[in-house]
N, CA, C and O atoms as a MOPAC input file, in Angstrom:
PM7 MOZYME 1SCF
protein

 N     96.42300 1   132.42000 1   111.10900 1
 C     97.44700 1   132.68300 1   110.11900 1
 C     98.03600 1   134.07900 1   110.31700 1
 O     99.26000 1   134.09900 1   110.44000 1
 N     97.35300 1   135.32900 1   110.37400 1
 C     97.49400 1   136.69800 1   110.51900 1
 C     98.37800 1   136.28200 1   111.79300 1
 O     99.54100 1   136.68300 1   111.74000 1
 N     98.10500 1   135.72700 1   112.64700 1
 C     98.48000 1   135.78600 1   114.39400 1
 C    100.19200 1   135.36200 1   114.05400 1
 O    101.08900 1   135.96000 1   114.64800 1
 N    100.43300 1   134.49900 1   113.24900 1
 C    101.64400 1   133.79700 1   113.24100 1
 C    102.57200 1   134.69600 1   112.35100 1
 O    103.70600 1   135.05100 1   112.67400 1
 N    102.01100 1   134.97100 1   111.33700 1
 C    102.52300 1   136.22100 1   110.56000 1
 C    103.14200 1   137.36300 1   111.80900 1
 O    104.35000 1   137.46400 1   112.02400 1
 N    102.25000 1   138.05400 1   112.45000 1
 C    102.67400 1   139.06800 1   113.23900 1
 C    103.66600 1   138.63500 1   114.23400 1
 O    104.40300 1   139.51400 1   114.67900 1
 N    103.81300 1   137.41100 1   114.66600 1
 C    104.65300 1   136.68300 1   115.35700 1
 C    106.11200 1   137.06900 1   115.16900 1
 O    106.97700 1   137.66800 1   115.80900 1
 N    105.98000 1   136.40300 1   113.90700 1
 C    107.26100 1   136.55000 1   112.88400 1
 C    107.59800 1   138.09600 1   112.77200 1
 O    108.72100 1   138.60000 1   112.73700 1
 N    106.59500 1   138.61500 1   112.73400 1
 C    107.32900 1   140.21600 1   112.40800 1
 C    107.47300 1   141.01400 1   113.48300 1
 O    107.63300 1   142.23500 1   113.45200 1
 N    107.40100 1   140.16800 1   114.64500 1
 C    107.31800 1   140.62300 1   116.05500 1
 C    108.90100 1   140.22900 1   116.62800 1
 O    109.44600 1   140.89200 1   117.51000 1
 N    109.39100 1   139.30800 1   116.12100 1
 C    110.55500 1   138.80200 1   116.60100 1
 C    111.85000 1   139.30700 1   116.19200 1
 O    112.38700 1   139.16400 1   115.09400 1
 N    112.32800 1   139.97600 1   117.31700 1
 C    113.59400 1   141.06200 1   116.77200 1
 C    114.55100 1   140.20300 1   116.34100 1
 O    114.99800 1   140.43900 1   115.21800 1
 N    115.05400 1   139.12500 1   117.02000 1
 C    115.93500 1   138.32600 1   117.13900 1
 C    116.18500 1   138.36600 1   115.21000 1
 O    117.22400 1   138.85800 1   114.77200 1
 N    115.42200 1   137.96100 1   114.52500 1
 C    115.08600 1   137.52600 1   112.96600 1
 C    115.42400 1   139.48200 1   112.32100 1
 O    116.01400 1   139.99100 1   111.36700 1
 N    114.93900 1   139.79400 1   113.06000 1
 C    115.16100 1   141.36500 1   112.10700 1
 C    116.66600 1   142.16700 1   112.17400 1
 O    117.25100 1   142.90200 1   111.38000 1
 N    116.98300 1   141.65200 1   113.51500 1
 C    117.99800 1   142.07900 1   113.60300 1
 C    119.42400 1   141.36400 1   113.33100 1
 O    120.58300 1   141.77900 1   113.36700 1
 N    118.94600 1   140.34200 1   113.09700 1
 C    120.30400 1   139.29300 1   111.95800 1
 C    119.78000 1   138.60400 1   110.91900 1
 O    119.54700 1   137.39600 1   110.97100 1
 N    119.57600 1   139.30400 1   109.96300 1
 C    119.93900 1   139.11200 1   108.40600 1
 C    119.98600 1   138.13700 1   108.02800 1
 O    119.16200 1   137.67800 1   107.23800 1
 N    121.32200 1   137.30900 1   108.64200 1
 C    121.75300 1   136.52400 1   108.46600 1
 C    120.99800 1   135.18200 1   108.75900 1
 O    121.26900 1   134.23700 1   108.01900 1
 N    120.05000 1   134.98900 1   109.79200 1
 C    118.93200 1   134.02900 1   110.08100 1
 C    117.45700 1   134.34200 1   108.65700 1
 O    116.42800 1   133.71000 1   108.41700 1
 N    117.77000 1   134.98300 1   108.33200 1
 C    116.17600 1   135.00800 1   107.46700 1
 C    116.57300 1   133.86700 1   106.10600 1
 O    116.72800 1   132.64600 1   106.13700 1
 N    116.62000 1   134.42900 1   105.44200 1
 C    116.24600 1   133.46300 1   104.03300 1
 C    118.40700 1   133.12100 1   103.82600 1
 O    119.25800 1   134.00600 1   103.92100 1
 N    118.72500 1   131.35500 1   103.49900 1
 C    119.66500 1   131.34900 1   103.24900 1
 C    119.95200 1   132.29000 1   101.53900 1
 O    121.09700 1   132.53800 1   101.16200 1
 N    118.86200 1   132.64400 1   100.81700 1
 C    119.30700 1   132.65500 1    99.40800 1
 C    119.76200 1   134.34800 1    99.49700 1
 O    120.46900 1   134.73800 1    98.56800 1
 N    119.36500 1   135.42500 1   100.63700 1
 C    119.75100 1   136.51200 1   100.12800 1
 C    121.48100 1   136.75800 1   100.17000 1
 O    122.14600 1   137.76000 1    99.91000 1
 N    121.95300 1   135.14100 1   100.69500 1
 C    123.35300 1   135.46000 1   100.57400 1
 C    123.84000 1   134.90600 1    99.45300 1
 O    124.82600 1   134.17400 1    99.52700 1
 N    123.24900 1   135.15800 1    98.29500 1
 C    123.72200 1   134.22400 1    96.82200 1
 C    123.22800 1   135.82300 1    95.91200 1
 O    123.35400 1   135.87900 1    94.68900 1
 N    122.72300 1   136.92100 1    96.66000 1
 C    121.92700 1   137.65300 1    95.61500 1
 C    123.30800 1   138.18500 1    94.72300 1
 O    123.18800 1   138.31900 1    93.50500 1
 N    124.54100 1   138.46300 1    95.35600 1
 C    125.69200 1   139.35100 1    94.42300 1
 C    125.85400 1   138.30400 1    93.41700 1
 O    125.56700 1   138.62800 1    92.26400 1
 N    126.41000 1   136.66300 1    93.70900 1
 C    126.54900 1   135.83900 1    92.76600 1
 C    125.63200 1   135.76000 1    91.66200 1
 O    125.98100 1   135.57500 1    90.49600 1
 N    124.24500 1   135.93100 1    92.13100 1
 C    123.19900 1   136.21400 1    90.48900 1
 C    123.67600 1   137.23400 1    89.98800 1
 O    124.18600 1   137.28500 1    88.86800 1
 N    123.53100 1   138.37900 1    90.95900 1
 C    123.27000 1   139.51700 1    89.49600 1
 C    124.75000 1   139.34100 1    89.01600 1
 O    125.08100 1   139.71800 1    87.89200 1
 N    125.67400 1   138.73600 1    89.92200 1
 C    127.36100 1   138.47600 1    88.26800 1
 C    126.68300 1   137.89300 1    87.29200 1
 O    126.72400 1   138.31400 1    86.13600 1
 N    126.04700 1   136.94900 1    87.63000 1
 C    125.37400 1   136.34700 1    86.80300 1
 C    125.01600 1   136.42800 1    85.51600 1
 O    125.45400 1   135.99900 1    84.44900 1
 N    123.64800 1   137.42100 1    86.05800 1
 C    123.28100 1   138.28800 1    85.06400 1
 C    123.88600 1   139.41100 1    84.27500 1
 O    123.27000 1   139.86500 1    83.31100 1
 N    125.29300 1   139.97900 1    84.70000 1
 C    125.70100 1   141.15900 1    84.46700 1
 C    126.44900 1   140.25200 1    83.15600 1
 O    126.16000 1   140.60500 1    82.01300 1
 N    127.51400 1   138.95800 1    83.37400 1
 C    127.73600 1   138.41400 1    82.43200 1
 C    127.02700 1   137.90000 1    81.02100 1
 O    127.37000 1   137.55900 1    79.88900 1
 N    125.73900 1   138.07200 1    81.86100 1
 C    124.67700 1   137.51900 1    80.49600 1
 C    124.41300 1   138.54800 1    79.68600 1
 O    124.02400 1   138.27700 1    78.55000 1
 N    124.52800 1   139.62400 1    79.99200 1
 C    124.41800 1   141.37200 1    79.38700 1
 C    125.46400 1   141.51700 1    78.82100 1
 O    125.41600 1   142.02400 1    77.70000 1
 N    126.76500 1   141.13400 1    79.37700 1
 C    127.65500 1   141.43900 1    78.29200 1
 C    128.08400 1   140.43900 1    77.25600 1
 O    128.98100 1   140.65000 1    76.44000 1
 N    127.56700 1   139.63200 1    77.32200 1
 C    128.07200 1   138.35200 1    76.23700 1
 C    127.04000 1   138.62000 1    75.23200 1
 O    127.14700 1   138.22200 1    74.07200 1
 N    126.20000 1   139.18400 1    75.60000 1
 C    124.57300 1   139.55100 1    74.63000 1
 C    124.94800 1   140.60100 1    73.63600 1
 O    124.48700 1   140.64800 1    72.49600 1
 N    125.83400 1   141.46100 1    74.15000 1
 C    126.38400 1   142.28000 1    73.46100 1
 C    126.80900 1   142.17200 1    71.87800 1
 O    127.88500 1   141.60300 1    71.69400 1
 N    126.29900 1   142.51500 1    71.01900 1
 C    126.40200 1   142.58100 1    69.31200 1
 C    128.41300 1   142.84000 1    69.33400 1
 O    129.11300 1   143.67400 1    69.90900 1
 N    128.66600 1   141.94700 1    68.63000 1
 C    130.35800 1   142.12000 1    68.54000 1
 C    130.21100 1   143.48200 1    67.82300 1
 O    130.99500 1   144.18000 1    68.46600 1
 N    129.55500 1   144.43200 1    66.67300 1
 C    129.85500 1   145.69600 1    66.33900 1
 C    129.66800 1   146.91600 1    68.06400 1
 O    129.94800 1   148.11200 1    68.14700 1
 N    129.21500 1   146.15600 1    68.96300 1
 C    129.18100 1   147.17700 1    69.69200 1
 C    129.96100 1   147.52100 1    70.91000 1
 O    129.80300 1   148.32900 1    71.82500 1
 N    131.11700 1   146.37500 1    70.52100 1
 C    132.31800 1   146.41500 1    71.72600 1
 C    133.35300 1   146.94200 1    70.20100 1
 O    133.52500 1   146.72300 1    69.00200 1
 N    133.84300 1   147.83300 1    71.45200 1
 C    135.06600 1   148.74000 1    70.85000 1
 C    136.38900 1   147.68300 1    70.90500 1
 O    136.69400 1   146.89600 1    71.80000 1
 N    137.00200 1   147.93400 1    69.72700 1
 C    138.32000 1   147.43400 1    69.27500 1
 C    138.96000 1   147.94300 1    70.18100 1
 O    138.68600 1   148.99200 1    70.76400 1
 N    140.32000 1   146.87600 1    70.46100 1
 C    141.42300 1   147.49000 1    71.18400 1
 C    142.57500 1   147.39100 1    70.65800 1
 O    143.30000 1   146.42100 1    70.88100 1
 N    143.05500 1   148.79900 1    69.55300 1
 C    144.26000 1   148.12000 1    68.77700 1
 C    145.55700 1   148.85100 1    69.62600 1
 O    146.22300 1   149.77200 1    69.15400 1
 N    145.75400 1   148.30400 1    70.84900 1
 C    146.60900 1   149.10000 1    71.92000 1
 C    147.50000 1   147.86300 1    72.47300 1
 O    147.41400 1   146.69300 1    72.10200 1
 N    148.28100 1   148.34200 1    73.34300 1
 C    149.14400 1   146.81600 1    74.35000 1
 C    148.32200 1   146.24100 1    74.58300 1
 O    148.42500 1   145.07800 1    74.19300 1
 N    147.03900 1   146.58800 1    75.31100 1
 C    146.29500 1   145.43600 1    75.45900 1
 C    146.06900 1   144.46900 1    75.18900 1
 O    145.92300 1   143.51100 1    75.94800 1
 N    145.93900 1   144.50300 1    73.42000 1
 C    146.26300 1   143.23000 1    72.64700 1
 C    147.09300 1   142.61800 1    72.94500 1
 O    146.93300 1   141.39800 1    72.97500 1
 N    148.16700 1   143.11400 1    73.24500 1
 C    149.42000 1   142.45300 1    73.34900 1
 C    149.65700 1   141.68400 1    74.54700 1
 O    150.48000 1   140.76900 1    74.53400 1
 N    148.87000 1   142.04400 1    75.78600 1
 C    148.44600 1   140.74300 1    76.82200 1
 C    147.25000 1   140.23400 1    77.04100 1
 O    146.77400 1   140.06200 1    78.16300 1
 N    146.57200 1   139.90400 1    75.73500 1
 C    145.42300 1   139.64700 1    76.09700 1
 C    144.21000 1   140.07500 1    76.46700 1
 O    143.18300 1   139.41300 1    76.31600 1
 N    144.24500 1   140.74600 1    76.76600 1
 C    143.29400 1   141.57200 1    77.62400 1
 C    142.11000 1   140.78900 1    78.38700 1
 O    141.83900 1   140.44300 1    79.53700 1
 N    141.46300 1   140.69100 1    76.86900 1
 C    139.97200 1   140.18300 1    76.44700 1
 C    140.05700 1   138.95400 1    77.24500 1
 O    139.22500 1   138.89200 1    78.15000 1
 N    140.88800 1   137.92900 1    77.12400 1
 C    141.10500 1   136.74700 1    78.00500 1
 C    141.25300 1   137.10700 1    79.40500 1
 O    140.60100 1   136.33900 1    80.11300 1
 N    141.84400 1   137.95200 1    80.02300 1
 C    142.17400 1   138.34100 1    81.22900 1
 C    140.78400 1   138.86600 1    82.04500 1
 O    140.66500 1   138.64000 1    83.25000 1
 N    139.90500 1   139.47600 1    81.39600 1
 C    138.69200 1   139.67600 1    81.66200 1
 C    137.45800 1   138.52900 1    81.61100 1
 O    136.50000 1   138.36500 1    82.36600 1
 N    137.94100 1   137.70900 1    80.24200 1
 C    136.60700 1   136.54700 1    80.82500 1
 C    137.69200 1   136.10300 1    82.04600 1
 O    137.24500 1   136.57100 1    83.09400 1
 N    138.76400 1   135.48300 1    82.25900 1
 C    138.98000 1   135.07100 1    83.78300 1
 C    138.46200 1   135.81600 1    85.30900 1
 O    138.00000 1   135.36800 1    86.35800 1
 N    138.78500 1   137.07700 1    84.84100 1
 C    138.16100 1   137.96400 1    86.09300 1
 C    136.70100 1   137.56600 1    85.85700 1
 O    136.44400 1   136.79300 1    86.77900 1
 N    135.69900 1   137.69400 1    85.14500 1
 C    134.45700 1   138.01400 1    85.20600 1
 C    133.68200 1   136.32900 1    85.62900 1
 O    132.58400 1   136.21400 1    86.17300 1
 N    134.55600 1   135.20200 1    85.22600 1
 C    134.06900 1   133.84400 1    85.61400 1
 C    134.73600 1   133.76000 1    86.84000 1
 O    133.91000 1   133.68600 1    87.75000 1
 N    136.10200 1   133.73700 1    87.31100 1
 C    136.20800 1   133.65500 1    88.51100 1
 C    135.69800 1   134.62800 1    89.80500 1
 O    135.92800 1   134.15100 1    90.91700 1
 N    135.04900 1   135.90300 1    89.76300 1
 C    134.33700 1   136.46000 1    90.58900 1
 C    132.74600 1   135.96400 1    90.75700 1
 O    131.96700 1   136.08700 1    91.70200 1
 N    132.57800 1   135.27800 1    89.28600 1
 C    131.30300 1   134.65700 1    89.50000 1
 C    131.59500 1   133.92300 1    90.91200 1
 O    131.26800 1   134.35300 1    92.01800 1
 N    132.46100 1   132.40800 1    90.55700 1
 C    132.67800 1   131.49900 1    91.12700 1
 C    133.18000 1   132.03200 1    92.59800 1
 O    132.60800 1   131.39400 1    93.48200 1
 N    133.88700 1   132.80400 1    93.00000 1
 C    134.10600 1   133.38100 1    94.27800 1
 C    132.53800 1   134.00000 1    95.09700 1
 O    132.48700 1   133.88600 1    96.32100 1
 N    131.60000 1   134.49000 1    94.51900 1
 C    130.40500 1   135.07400 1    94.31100 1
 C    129.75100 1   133.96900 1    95.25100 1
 O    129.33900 1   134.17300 1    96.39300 1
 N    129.73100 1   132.77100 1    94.56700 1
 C    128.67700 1   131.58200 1    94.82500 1
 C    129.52500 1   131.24200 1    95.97500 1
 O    129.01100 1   131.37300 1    97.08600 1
 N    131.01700 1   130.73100 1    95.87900 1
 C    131.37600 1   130.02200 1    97.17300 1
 C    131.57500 1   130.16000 1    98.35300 1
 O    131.55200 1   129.32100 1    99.25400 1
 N    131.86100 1   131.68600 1    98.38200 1
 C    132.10900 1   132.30800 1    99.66400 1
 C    131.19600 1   132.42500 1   100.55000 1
 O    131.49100 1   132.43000 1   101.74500 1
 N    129.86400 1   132.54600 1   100.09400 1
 C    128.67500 1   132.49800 1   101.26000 1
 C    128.53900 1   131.06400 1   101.70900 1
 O    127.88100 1   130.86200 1   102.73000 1
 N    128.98400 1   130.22400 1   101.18700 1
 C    128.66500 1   128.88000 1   101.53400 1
 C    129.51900 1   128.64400 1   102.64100 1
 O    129.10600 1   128.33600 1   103.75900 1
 N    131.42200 1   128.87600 1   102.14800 1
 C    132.23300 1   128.56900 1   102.82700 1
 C    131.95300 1   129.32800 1   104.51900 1
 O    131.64700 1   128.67200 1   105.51400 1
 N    132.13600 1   130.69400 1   104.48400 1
 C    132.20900 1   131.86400 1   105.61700 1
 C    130.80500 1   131.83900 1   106.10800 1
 O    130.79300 1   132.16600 1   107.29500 1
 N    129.33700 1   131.51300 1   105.54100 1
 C    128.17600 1   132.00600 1   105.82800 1
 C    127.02700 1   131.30000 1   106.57600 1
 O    126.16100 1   131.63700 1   107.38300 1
 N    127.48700 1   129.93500 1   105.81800 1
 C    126.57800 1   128.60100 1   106.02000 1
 C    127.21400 1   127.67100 1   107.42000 1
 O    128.35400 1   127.71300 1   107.88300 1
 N    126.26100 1   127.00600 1   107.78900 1
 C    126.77700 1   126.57400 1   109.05300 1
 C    126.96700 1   124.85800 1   108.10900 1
 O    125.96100 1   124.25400 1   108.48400 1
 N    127.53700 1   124.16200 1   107.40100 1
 C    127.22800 1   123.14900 1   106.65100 1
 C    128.69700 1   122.17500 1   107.52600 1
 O    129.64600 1   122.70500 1   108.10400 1
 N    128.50000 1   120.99000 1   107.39300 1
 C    130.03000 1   120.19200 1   107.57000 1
 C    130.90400 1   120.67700 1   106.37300 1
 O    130.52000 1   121.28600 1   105.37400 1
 N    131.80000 1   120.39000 1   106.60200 1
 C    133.12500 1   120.86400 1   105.54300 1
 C    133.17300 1   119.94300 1   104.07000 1
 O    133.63400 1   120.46200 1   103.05400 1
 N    132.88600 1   119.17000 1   104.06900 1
 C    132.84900 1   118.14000 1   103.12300 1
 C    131.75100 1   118.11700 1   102.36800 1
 O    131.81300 1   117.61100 1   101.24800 1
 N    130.53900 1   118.67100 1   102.86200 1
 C    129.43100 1   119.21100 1   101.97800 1
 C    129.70300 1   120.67900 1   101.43500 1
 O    129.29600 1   120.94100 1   100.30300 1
 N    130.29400 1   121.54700 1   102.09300 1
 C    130.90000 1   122.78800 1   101.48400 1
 C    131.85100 1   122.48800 1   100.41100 1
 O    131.81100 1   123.36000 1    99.54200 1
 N    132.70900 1   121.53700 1   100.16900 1
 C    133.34200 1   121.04100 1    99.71800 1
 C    132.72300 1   120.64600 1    98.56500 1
 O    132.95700 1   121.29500 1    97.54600 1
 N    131.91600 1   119.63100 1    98.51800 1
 C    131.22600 1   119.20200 1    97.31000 1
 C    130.41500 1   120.28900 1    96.60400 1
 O    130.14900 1   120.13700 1    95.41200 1
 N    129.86500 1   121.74900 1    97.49200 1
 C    129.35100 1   122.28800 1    96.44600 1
 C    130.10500 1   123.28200 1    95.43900 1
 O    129.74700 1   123.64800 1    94.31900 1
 N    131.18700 1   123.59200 1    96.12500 1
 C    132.16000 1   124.50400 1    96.16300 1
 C    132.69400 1   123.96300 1    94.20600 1
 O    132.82700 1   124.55300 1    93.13300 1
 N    132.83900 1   122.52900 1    94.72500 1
 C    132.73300 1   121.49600 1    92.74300 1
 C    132.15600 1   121.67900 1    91.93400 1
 O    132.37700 1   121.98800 1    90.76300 1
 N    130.63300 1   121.34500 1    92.98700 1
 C    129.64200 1   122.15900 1    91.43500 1
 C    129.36200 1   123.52200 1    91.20300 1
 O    128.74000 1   123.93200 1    90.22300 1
 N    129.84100 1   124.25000 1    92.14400 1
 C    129.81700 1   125.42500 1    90.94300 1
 C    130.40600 1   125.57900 1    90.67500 1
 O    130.34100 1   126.67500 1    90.11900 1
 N    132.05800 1   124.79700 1    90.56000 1
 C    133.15200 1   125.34200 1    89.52900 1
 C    132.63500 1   124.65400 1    88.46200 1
 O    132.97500 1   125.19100 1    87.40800 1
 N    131.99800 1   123.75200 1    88.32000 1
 C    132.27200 1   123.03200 1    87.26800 1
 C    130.18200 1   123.27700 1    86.33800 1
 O    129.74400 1   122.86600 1    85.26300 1
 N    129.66900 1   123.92000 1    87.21800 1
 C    128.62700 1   124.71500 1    86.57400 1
 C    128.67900 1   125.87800 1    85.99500 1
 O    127.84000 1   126.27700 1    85.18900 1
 N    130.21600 1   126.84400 1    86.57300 1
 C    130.63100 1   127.42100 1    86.13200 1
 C    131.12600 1   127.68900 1    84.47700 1
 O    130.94600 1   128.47800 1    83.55000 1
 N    131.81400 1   126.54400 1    84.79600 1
 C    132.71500 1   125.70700 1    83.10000 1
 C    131.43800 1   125.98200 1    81.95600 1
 O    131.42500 1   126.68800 1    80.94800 1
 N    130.24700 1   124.99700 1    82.65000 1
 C    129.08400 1   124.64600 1    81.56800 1
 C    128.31400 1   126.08300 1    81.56400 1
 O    127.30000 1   126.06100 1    80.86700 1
 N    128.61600 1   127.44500 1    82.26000 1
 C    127.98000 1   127.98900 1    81.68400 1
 C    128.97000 1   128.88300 1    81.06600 1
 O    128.55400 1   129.89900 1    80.50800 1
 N    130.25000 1   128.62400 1    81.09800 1
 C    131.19400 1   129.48600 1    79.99100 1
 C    131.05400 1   128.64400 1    79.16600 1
 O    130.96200 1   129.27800 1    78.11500 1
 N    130.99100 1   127.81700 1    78.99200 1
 C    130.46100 1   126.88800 1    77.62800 1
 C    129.59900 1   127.17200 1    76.63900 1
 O    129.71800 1   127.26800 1    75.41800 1
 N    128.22200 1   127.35200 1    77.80600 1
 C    127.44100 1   128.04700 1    77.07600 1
 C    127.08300 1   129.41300 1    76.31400 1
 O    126.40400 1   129.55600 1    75.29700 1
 N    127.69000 1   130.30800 1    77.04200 1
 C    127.91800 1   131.54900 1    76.50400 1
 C    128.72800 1   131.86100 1    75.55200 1
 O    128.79800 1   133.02700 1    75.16400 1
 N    129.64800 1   130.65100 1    74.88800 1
 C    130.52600 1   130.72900 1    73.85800 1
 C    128.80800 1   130.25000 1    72.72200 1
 O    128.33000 1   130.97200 1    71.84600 1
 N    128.48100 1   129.41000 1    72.99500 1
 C    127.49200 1   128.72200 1    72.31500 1
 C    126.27400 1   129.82100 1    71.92900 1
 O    125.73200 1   129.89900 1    70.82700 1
 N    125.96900 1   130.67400 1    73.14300 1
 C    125.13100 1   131.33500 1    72.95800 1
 C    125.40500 1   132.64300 1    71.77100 1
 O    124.49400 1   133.11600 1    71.09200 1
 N    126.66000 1   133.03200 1    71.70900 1
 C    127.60400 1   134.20700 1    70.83700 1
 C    127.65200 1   133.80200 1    69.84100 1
 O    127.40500 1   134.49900 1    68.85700 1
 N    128.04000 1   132.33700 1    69.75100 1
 C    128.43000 1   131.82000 1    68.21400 1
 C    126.57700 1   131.84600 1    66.94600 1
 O    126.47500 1   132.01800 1    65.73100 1
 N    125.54300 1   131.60100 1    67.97100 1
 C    124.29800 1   131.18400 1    67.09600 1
 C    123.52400 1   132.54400 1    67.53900 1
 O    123.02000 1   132.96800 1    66.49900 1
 N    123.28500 1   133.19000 1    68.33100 1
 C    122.57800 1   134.31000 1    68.63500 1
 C    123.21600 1   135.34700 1    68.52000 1
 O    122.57900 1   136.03300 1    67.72100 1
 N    124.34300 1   136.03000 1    68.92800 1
 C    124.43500 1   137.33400 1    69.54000 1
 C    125.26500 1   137.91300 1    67.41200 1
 O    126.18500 1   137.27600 1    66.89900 1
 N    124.83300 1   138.68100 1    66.97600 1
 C    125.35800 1   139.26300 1    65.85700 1
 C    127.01800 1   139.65600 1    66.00800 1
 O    127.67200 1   140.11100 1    66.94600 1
 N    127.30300 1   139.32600 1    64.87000 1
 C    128.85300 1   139.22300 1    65.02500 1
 C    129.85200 1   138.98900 1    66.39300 1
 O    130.65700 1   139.71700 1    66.97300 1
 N    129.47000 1   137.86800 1    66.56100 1
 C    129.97400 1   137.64100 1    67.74500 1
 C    130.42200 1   135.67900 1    67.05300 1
 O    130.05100 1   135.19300 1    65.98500 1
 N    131.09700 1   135.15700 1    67.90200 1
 C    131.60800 1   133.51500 1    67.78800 1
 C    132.11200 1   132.70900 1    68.90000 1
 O    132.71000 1   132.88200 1    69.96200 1
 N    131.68600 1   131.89000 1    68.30500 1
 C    132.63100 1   130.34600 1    69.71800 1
 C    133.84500 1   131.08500 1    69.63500 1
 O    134.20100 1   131.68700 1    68.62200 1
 N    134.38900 1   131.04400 1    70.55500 1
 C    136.28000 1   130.96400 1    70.56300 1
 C    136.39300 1   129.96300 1    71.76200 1
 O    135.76500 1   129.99700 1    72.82000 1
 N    137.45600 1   128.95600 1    71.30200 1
 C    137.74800 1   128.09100 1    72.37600 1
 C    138.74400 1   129.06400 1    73.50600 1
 O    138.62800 1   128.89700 1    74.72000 1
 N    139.42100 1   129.77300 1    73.09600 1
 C    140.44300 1   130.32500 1    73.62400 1
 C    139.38500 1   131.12100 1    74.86800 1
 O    139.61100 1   130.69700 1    76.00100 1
 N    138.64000 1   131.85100 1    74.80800 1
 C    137.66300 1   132.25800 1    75.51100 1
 C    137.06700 1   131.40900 1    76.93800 1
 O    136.80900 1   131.77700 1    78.08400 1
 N    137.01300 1   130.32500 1    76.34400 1
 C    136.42100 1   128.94300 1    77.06200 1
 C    137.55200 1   129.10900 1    78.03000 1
 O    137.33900 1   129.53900 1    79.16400 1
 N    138.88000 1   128.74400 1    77.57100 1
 C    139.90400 1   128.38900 1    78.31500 1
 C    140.32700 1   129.40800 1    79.34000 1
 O    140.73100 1   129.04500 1    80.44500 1
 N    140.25800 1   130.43800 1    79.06000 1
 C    140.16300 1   131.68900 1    80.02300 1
 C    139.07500 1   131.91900 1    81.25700 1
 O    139.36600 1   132.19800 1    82.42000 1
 N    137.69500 1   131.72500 1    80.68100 1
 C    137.13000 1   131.36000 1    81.79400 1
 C    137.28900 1   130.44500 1    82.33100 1
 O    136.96400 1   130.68700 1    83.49300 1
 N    137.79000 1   128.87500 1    82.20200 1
 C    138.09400 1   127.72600 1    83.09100 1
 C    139.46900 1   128.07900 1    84.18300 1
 O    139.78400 1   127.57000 1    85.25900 1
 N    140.01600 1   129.04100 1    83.46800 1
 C    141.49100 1   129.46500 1    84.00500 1
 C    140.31300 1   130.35600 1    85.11700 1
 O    139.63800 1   129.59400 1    85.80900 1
 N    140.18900 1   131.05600 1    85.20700 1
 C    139.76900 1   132.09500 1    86.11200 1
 C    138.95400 1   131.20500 1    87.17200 1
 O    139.15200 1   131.31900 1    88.38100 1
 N    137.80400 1   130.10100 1    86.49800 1
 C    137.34800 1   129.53900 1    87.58800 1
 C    138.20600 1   128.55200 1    88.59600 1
 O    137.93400 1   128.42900 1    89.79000 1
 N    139.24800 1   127.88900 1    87.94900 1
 C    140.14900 1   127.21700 1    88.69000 1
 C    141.27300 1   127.96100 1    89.89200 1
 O    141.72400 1   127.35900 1    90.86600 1
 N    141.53500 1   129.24000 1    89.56900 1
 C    141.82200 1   129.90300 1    90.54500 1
 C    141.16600 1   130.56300 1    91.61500 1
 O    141.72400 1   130.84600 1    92.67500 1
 N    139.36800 1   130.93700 1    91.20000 1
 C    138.71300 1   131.00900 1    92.39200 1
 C    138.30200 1   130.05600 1    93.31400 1
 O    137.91300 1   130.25600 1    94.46400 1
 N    138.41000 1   129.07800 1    92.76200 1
 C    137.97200 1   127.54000 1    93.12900 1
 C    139.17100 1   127.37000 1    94.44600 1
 O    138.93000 1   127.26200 1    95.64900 1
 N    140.76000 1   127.39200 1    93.62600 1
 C    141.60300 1   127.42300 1    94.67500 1
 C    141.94600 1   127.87400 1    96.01200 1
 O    142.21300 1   127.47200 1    97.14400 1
 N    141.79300 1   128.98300 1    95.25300 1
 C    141.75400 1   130.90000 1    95.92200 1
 C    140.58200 1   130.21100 1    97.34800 1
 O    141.17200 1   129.55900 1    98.20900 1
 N    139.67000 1   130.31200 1    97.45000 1
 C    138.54400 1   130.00500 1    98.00100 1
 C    138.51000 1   128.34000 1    99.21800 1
 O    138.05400 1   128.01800 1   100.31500 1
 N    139.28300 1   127.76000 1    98.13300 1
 C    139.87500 1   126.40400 1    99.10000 1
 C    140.65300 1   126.50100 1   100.21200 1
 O    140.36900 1   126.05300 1   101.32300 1
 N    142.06200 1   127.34500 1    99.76700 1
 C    143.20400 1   127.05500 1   100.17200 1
 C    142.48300 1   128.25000 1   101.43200 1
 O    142.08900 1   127.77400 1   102.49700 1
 N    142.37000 1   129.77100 1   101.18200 1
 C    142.03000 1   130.47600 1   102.22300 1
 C    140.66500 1   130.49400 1   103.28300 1
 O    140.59700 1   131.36200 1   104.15300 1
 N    139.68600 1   129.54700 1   103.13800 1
 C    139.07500 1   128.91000 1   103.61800 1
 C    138.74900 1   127.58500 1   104.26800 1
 O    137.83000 1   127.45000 1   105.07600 1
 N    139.52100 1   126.65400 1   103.88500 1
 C    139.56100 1   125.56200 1   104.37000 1
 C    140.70900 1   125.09900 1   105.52000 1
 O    140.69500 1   123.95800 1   105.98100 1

């Protein structure tokens, strides 16, 4: 066992491309969005600052869940598309489910705000912003990759 171990840590070929060791360390940026989204949705509504500026006036708040769900979704697909050696049509199919795992977890994070997070609520409008953002990384990611 020791012998095969040292094997492995003997073989430059593996140390010196990254890219051959574990497929998951190319998903690590897509978690921690992940997680960085789960930190801010956790966030107590008294502890996000009001914006009584233009901002309001385009949205803002919507413009940001789109950025913050569609970088998720760019996050997850791009190592698959550029990284993975897969047929196209299986890149394809996963490229679906995480838009659309995406959706269910802006779903959830409306769900999670409305019953947990203190002064915080569902907003559908919220929902719709992140589906907007994931449908353009989804695209974004198709059209310049495929």
């Amino acid at each position: 066992m020791l012998q095969h171990i040292q094997q492995l840590l003997d073989n430059k070929a593996i140390m010196q491309n990254p890219s051959k060791r574990s497929p998951a360390i190319k998903f690590i940026p897509g978690i921690a969005w992940f997680f960085l989204i789960l930190v801010l949705i956790s966030l107590p509504g008294s502890n996000i600052p009001t914006v009584e500026t233009w901002l309001n006036d385009i949205y803002f708040d919507k413009w940001v869940h789109a950025g913050l769900f569609g970088m998720l979704v760019f996050l997850f697909i791009y190592p698959i598309y550029k990284k993975m050696v897969l047929p196209l049509q299986v890149k394809r199919n996963w490229a679906i489910k995480i838009a659309i795992a995406a959706v269910i977890w802006g779903l959830t994070t409306e769900f999670i705000q409305k019953f947990f997070i203190p002064d915080r609520s569902f907003d559908i409008y919220d929902l719709a912003a992140d589906t907007a953002g994931i449908l353009v990384a989804y695209n974004w990611c198709r059209v310049k990759y495929l």
